[in-house]
Predicted model as a PDB file, atoms N, CA, C, CB and O in Angstrom, pLDDT in the B-factor column:
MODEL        1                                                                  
ATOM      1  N   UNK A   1       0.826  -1.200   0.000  1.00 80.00           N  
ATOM      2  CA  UNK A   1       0.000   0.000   0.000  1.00 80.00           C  
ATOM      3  C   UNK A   1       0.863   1.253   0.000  1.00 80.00           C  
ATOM      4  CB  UNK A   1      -0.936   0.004   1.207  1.00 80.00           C  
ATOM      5  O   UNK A   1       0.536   2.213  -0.698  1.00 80.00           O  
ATOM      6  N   UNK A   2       1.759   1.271   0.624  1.00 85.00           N  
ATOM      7  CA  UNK A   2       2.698   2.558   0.463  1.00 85.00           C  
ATOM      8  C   UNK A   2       3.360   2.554  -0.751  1.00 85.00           C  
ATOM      9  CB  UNK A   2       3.783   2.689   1.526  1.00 85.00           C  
ATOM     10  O   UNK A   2       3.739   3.698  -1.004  1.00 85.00           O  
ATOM     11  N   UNK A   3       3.699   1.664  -1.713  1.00 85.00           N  
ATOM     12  CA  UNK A   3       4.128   1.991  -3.079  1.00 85.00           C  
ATOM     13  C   UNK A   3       2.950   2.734  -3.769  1.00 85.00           C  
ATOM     14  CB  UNK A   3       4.550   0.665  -3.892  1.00 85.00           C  
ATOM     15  O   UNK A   3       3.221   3.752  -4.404  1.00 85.00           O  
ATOM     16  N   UNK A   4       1.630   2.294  -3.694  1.00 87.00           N  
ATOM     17  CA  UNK A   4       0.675   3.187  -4.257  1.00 87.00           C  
ATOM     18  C   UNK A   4       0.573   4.123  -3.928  1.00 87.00           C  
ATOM     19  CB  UNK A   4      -0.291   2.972  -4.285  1.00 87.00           C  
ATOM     20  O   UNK A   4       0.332   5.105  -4.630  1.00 87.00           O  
ATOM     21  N   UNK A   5       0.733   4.096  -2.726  1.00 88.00           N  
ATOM     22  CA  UNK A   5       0.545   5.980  -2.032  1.00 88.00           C  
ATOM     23  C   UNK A   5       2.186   6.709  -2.696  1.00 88.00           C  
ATOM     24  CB  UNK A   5       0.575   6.066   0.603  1.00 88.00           C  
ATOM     25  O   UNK A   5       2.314   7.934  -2.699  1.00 88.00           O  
ATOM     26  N   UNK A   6       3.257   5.853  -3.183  1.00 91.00           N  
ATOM     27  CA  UNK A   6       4.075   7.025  -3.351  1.00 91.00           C  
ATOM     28  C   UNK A   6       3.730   7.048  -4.924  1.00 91.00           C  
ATOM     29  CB  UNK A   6       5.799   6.895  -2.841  1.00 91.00           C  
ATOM     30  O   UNK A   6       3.753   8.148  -5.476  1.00 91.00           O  
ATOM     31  N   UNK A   7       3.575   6.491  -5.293  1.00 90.00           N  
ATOM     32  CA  UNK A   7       3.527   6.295  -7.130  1.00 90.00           C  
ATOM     33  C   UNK A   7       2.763   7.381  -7.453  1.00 90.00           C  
ATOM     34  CB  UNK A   7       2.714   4.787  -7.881  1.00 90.00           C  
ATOM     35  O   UNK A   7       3.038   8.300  -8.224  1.00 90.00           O  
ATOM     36  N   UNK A   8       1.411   7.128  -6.550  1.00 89.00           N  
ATOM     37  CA  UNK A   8       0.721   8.383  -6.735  1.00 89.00           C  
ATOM     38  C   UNK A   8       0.960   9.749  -6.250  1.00 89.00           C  
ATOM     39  CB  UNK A   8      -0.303   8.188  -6.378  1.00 89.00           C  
ATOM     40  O   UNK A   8       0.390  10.734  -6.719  1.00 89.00           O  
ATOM     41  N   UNK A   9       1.664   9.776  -5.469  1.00 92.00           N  
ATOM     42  CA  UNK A   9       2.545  11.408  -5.106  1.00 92.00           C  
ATOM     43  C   UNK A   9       3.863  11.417  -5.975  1.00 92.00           C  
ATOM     44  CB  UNK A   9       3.160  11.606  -3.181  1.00 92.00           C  
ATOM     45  O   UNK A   9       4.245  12.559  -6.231  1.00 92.00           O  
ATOM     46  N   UNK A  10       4.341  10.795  -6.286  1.00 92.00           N  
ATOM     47  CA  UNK A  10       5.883  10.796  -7.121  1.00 92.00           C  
ATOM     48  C   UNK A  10       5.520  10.414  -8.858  1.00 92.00           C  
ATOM     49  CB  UNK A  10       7.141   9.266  -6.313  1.00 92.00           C  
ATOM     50  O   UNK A  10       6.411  10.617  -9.683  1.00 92.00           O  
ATOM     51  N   UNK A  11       4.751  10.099  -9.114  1.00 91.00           N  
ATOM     52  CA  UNK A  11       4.074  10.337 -10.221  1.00 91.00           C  
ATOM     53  C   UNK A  11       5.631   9.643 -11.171  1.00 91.00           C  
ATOM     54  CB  UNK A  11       3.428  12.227 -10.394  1.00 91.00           C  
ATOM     55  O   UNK A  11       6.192  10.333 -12.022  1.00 91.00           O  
ATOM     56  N   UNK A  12       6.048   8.407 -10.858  1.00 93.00           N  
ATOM     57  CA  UNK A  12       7.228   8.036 -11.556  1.00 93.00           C  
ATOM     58  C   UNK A  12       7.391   7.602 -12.767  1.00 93.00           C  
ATOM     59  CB  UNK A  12       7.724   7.294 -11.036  1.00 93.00           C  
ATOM     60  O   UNK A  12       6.423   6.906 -13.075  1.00 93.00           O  
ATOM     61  N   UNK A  13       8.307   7.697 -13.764  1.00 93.00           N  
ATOM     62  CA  UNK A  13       8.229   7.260 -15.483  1.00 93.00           C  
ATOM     63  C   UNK A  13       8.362   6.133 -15.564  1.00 93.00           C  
ATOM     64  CB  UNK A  13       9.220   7.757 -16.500  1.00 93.00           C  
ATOM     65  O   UNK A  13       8.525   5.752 -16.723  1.00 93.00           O  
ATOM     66  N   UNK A  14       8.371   5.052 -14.499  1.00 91.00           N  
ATOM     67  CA  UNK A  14       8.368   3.558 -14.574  1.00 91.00           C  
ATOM     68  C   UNK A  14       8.163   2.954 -13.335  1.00 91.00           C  
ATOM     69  CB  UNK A  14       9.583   3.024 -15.109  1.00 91.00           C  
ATOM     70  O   UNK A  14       8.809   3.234 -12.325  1.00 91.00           O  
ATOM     71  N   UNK A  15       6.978   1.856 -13.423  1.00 91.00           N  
ATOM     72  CA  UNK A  15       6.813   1.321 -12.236  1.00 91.00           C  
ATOM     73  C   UNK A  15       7.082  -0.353 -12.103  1.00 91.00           C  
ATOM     74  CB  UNK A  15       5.459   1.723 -11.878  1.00 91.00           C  
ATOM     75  O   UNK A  15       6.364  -1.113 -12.753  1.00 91.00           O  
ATOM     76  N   UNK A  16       7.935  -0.777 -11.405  1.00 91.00           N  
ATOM     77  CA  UNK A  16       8.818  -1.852 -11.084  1.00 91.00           C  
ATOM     78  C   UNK A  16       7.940  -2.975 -10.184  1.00 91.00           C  
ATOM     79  CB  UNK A  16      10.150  -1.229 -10.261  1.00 91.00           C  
ATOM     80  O   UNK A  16       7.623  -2.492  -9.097  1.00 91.00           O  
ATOM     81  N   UNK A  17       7.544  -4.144 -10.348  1.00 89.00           N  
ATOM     82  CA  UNK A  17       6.429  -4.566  -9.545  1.00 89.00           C  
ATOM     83  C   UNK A  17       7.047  -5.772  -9.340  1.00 89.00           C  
ATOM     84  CB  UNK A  17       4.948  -4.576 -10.135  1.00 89.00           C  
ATOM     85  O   UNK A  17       7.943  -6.104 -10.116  1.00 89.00           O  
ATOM     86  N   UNK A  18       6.666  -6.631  -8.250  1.00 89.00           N  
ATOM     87  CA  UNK A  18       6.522  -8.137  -8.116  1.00 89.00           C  
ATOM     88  C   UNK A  18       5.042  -8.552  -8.062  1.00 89.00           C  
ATOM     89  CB  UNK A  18       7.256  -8.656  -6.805  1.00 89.00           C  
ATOM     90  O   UNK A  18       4.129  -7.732  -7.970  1.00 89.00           O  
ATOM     91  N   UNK A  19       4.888  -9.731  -8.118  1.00 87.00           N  
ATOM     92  CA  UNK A  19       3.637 -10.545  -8.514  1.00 87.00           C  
ATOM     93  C   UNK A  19       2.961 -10.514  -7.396  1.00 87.00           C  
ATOM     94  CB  UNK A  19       3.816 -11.996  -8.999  1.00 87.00           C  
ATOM     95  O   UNK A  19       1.949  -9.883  -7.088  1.00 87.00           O  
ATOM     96  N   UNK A  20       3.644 -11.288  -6.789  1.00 86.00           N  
ATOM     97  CA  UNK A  20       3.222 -11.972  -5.286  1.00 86.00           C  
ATOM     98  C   UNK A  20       4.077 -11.069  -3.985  1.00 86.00           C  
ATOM     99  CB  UNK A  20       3.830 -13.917  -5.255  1.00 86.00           C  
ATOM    100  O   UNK A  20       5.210 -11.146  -3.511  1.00 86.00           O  
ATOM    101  N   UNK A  21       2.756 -10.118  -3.690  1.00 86.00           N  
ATOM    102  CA  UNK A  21       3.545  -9.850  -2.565  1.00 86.00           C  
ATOM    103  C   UNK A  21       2.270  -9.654  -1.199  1.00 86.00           C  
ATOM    104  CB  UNK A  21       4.598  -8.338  -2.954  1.00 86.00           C  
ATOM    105  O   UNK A  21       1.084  -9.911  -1.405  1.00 86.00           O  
ATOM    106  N   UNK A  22       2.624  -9.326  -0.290  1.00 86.00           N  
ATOM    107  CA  UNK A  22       2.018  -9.763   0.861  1.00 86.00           C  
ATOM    108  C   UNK A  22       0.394  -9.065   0.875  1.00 86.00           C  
ATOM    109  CB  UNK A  22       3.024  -9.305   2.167  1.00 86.00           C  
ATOM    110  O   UNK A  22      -0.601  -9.791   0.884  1.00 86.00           O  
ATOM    111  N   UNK A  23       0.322  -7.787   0.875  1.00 86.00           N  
ATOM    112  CA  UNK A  23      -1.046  -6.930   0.956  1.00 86.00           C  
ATOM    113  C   UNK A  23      -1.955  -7.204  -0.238  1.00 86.00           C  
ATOM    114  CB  UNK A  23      -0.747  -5.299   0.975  1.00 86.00           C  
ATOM    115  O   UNK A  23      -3.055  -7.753  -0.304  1.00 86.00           O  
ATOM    116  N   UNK A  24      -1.087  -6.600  -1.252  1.00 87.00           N  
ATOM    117  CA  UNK A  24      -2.264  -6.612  -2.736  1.00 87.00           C  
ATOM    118  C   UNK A  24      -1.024  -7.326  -3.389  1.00 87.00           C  
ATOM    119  CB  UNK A  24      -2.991  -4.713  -3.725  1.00 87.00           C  
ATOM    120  O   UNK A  24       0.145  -7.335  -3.003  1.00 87.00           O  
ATOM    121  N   UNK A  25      -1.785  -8.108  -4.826  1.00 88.00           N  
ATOM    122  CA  UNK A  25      -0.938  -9.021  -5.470  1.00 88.00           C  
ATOM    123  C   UNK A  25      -0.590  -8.013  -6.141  1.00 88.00           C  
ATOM    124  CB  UNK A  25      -1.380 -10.286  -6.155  1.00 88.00           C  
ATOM    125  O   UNK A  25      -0.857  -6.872  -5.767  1.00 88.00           O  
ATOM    126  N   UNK A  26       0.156  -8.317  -7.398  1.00 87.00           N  
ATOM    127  CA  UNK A  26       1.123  -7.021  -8.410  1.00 87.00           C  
ATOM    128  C   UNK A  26      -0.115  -6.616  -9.059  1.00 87.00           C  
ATOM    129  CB  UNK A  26       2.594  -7.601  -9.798  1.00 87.00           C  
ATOM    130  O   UNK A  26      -0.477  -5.440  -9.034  1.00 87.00           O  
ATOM    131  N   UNK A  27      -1.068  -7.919  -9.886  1.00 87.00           N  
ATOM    132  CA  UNK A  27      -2.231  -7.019 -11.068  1.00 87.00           C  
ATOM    133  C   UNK A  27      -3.234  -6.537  -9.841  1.00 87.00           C  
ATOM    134  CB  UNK A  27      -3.324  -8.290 -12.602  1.00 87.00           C  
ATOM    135  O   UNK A  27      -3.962  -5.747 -10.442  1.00 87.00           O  
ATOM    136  N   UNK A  28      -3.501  -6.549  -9.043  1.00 89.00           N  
ATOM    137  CA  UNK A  28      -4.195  -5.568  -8.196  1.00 89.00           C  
ATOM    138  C   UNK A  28      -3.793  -4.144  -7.879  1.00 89.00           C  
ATOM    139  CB  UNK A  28      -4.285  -6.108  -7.081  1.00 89.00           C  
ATOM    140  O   UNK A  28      -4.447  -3.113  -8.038  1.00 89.00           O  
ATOM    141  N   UNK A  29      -2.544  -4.317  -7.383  1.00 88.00           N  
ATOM    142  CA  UNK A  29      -1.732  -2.550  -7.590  1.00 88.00           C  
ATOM    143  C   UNK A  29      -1.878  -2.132  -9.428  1.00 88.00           C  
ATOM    144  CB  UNK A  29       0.650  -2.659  -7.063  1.00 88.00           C  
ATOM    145  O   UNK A  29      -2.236  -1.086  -9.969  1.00 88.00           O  
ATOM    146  N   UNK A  30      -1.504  -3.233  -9.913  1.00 87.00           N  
ATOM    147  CA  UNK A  30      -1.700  -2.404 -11.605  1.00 87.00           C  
ATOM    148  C   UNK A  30      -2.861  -1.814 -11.656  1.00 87.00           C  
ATOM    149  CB  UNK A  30      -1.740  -3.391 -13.031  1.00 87.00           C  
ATOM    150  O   UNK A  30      -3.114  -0.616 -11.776  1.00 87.00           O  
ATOM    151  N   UNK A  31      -3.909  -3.175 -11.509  1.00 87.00           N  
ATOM    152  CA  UNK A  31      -5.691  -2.416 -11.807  1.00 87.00           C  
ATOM    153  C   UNK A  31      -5.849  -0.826 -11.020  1.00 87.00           C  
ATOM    154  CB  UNK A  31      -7.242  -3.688 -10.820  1.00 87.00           C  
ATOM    155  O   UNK A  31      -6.100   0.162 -11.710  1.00 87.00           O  
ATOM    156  N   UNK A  32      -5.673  -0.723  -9.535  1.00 88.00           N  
ATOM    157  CA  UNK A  32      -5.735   0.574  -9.033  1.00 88.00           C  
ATOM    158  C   UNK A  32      -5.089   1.775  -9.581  1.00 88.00           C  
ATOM    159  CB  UNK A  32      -5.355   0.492  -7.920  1.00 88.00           C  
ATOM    160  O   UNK A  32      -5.430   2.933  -9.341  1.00 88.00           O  
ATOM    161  N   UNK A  33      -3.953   1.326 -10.472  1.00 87.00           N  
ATOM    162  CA  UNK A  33      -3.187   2.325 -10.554  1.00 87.00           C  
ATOM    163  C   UNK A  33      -3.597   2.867 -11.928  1.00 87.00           C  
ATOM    164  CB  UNK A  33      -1.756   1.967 -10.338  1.00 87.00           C  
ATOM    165  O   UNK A  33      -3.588   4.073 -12.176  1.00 87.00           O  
ATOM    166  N   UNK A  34      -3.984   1.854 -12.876  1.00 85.00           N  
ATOM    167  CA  UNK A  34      -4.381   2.280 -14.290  1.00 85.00           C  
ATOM    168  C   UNK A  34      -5.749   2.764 -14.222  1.00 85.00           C  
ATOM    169  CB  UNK A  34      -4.282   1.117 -15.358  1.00 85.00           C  
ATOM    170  O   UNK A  34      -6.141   3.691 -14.932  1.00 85.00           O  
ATOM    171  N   UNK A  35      -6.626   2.040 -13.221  1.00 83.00           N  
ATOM    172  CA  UNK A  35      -8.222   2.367 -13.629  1.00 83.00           C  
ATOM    173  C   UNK A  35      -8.669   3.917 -12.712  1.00 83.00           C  
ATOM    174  CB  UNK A  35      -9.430   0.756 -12.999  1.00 83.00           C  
ATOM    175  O   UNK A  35      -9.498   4.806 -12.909  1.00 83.00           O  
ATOM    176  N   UNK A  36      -7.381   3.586 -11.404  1.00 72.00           N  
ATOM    177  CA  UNK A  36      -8.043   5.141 -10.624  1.00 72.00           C  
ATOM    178  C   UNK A  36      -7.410   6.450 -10.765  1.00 72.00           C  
ATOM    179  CB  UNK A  36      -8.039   5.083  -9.025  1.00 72.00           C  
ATOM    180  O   UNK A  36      -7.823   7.556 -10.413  1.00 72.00           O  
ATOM    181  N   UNK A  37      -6.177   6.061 -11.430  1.00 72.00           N  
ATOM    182  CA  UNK A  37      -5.064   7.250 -11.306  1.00 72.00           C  
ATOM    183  C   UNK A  37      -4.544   7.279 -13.507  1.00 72.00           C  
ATOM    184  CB  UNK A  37      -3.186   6.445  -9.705  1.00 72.00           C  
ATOM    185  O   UNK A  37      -4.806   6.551 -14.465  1.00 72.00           O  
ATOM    186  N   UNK A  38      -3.946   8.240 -13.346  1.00 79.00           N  
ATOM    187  CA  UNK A  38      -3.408   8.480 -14.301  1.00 79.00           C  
ATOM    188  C   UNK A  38      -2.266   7.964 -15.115  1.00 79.00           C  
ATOM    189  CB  UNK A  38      -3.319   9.276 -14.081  1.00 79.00           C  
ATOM    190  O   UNK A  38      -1.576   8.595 -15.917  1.00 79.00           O  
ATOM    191  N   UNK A  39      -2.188   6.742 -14.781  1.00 83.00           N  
ATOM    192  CA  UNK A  39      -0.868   5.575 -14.948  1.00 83.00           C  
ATOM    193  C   UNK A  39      -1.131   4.983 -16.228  1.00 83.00           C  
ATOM    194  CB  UNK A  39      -0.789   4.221 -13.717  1.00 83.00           C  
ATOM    195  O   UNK A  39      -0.434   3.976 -16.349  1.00 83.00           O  
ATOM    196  N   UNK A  40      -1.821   5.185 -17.191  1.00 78.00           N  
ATOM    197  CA  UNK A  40      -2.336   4.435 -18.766  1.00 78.00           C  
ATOM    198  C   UNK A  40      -0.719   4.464 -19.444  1.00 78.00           C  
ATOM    199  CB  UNK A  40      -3.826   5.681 -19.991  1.00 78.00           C  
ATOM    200  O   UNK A  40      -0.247   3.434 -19.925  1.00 78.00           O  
ATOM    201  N   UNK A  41       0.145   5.913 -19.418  1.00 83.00           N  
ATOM    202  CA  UNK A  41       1.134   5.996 -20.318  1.00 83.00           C  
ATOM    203  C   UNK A  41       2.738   5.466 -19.645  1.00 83.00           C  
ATOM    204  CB  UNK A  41       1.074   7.560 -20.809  1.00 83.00           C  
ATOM    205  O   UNK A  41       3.885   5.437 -20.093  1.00 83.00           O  
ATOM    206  N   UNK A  42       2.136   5.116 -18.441  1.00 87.00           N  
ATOM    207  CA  UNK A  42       3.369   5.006 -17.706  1.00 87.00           C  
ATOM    208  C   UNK A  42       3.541   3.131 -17.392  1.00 87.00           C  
ATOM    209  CB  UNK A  42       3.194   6.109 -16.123  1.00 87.00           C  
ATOM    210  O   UNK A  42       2.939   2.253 -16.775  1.00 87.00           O  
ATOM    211  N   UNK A  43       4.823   3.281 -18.310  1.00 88.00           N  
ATOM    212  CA  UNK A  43       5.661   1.865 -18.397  1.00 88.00           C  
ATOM    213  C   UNK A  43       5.639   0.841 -17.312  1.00 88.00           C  
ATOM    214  CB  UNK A  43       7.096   2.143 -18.514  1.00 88.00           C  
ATOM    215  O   UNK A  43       6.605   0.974 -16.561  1.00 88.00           O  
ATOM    216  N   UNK A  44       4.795  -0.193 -16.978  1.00 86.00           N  
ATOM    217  CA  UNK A  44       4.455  -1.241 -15.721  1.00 86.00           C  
ATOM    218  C   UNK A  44       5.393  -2.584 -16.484  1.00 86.00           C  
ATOM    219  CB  UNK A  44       2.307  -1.646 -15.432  1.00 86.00           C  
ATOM    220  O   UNK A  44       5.352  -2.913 -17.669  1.00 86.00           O  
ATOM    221  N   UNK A  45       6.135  -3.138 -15.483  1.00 90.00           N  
ATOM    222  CA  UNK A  45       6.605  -4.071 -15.474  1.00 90.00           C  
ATOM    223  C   UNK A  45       7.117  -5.218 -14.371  1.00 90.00           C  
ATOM    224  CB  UNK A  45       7.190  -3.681 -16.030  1.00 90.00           C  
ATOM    225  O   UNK A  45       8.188  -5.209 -13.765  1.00 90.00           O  
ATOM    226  N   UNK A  46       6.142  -6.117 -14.292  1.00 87.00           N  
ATOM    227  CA  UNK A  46       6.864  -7.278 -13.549  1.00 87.00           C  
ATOM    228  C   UNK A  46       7.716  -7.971 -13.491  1.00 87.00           C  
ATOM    229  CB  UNK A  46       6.553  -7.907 -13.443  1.00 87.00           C  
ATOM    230  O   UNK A  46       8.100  -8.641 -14.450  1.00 87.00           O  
ATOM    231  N   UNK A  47       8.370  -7.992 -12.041  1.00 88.00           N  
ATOM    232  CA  UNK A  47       9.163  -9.024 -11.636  1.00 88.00           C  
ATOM    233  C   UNK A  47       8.797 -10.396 -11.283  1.00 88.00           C  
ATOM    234  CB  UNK A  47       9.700  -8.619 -10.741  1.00 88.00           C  
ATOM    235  O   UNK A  47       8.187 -10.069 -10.265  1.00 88.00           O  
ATOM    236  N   UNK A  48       8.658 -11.894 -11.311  1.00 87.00           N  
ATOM    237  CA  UNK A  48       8.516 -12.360 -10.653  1.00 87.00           C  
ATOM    238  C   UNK A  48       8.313 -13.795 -11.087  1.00 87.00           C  
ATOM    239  CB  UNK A  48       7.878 -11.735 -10.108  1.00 87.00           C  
ATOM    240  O   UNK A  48       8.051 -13.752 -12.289  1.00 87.00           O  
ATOM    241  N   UNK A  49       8.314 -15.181 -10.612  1.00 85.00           N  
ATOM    242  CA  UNK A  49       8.837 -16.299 -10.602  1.00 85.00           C  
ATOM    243  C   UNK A  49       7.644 -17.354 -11.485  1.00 85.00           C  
ATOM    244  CB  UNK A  49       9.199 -16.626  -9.020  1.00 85.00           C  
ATOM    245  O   UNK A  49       7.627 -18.484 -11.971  1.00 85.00           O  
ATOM    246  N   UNK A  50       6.691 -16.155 -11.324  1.00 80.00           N  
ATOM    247  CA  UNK A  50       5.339 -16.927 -11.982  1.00 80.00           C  
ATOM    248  C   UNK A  50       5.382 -17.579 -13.384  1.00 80.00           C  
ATOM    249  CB  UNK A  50       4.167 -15.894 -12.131  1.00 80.00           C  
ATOM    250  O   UNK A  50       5.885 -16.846 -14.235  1.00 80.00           O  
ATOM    251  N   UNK A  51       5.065 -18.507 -13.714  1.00 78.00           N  
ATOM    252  CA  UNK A  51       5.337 -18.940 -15.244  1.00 78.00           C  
ATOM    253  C   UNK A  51       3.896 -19.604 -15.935  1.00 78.00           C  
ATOM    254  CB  UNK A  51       6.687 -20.221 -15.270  1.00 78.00           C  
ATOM    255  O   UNK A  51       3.915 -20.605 -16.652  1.00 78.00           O  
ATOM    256  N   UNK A  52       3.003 -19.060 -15.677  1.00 85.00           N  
ATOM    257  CA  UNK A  52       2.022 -19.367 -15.866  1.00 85.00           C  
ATOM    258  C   UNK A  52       2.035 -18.383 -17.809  1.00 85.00           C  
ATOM    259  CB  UNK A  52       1.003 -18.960 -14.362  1.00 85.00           C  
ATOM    260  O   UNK A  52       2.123 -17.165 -17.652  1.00 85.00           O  
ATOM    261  N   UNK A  53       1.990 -18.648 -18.749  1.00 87.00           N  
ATOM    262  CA  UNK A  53       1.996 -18.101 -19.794  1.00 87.00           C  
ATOM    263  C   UNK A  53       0.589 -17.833 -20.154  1.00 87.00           C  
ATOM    264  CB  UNK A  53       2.711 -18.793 -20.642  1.00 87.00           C  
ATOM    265  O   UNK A  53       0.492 -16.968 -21.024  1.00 87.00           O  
ATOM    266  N   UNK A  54      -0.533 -18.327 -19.733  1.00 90.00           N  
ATOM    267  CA  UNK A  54      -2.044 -17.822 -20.087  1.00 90.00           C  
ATOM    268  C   UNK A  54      -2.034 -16.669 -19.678  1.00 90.00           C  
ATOM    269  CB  UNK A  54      -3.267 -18.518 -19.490  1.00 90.00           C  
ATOM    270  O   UNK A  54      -2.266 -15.734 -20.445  1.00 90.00           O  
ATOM    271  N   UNK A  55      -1.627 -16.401 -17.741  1.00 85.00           N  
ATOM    272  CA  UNK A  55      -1.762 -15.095 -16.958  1.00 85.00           C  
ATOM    273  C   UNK A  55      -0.769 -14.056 -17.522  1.00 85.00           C  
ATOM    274  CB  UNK A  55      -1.473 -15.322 -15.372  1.00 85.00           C  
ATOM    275  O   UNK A  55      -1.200 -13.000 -17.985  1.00 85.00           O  
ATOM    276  N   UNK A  56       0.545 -14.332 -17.494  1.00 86.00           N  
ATOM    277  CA  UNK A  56       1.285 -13.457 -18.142  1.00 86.00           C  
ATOM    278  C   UNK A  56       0.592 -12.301 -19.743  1.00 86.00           C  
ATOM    279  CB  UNK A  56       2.459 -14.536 -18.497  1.00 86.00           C  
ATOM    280  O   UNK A  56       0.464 -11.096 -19.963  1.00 86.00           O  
ATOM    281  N   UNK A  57       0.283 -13.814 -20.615  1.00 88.00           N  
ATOM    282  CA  UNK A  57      -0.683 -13.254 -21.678  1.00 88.00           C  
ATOM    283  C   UNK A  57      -2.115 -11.604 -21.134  1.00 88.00           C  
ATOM    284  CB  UNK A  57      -1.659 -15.022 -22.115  1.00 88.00           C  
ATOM    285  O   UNK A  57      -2.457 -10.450 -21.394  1.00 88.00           O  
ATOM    286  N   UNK A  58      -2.340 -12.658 -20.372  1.00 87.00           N  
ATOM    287  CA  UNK A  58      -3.683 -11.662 -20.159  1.00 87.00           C  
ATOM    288  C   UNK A  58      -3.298 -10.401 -19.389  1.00 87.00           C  
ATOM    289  CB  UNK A  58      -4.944 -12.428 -19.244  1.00 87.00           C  
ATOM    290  O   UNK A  58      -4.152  -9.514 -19.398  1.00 87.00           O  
ATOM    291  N   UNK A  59      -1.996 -10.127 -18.623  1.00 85.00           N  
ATOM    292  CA  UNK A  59      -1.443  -8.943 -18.243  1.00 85.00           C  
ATOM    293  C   UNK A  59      -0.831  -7.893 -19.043  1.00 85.00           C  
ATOM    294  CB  UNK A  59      -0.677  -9.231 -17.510  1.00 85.00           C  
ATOM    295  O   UNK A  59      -0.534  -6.723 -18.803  1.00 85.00           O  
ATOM    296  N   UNK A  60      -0.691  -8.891 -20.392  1.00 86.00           N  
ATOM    297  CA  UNK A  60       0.269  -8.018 -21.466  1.00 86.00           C  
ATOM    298  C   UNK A  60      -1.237  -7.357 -22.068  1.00 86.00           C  
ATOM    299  CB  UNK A  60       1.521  -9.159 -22.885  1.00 86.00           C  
ATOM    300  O   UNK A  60      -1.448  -6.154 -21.917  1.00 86.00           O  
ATOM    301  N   UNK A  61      -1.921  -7.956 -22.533  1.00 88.00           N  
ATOM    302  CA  UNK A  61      -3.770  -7.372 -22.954  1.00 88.00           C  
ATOM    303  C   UNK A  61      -4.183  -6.206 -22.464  1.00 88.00           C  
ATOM    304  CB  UNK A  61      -5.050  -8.301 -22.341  1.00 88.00           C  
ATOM    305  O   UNK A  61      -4.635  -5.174 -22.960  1.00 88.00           O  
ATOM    306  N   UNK A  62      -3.818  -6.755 -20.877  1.00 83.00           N  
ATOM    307  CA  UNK A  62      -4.379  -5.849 -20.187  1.00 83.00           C  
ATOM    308  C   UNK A  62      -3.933  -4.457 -20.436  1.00 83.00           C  
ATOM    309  CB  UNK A  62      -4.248  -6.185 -18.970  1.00 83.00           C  
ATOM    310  O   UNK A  62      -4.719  -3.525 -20.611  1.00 83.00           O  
ATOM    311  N   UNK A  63      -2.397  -4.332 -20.446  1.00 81.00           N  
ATOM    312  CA  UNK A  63      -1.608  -2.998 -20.869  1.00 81.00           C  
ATOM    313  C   UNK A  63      -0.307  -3.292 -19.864  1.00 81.00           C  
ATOM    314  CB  UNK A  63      -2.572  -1.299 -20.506  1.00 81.00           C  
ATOM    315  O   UNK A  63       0.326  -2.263 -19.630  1.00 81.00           O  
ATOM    316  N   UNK A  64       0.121  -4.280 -19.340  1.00 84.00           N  
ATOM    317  CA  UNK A  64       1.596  -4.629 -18.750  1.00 84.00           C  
ATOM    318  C   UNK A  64       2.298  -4.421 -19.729  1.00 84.00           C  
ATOM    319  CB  UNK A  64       1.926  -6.022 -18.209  1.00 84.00           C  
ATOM    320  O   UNK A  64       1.879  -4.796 -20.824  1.00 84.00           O  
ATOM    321  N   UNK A  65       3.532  -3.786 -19.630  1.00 80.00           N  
ATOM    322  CA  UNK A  65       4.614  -3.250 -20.865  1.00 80.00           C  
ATOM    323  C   UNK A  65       5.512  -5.184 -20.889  1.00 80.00           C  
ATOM    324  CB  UNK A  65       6.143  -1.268 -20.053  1.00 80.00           C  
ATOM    325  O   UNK A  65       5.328  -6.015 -21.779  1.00 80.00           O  
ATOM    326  N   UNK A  66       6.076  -5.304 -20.103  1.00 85.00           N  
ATOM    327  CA  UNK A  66       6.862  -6.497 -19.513  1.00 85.00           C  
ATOM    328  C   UNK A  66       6.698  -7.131 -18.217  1.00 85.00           C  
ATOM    329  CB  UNK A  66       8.079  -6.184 -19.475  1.00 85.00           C  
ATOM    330  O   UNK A  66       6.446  -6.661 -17.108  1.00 85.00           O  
ATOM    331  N   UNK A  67       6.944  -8.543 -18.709  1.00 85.00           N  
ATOM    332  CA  UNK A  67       6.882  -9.120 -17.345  1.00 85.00           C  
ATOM    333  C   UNK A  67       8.264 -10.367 -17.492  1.00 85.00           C  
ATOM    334  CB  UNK A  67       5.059  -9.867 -17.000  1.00 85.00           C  
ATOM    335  O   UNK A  67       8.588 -11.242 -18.296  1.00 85.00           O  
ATOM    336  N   UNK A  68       8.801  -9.785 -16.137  1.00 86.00           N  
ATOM    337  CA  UNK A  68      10.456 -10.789 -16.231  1.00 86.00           C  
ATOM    338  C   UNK A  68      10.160 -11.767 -15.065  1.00 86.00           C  
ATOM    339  CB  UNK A  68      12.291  -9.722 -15.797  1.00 86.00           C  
ATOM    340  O   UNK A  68      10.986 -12.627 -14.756  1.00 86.00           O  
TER     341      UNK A  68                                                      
ENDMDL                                                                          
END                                                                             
C-alpha cells in the first residue's frame, strides 16, 4: 500500500512490480493504478517467478509493458 501511495505522489516514469507480494498481489496494484489514477502511459513491469503463460498473456492485454 505505500508503493501506491508514493507512485501516486511521485508520479514516476516507470513502475517496477513483483507478482506476489504480501497486501495486494502485483495485477491488483496495476488495476488501481491504471483504472483510478493516471498511470495508462506510464511503463508497468513485472518481476517475478510466476510462469504461468495464459496469466502473463492476459497482463500483457491488459496494458503490462513487460513481465520478467
Amino acid at each position: 500500500r505505500k508503493g501506491l501511495e508514493a507512485a501516486v505522489a511521485h508520479q514516476p516514469d516507470l513502475i517496477l512490480c513483483d507478482l506476489n507480494m504480501p497486501e495486494l498481489q502485483g495485477d491488483e496494484v496495476f488495476d488501481l493504478l491504471t483504472l483510478g489514477h493516471d498511470f495508462k502511459r506510464t511503463p508497468f513491469v513485472f518481476v517475478s517467478a510466476v510462469a504461468d503463460h495464459d496469466f502473463v498473456n492476459r497482463l500483457k492485454q491488459r496494458g503490462v509493458e513487460v513481465f520478467l
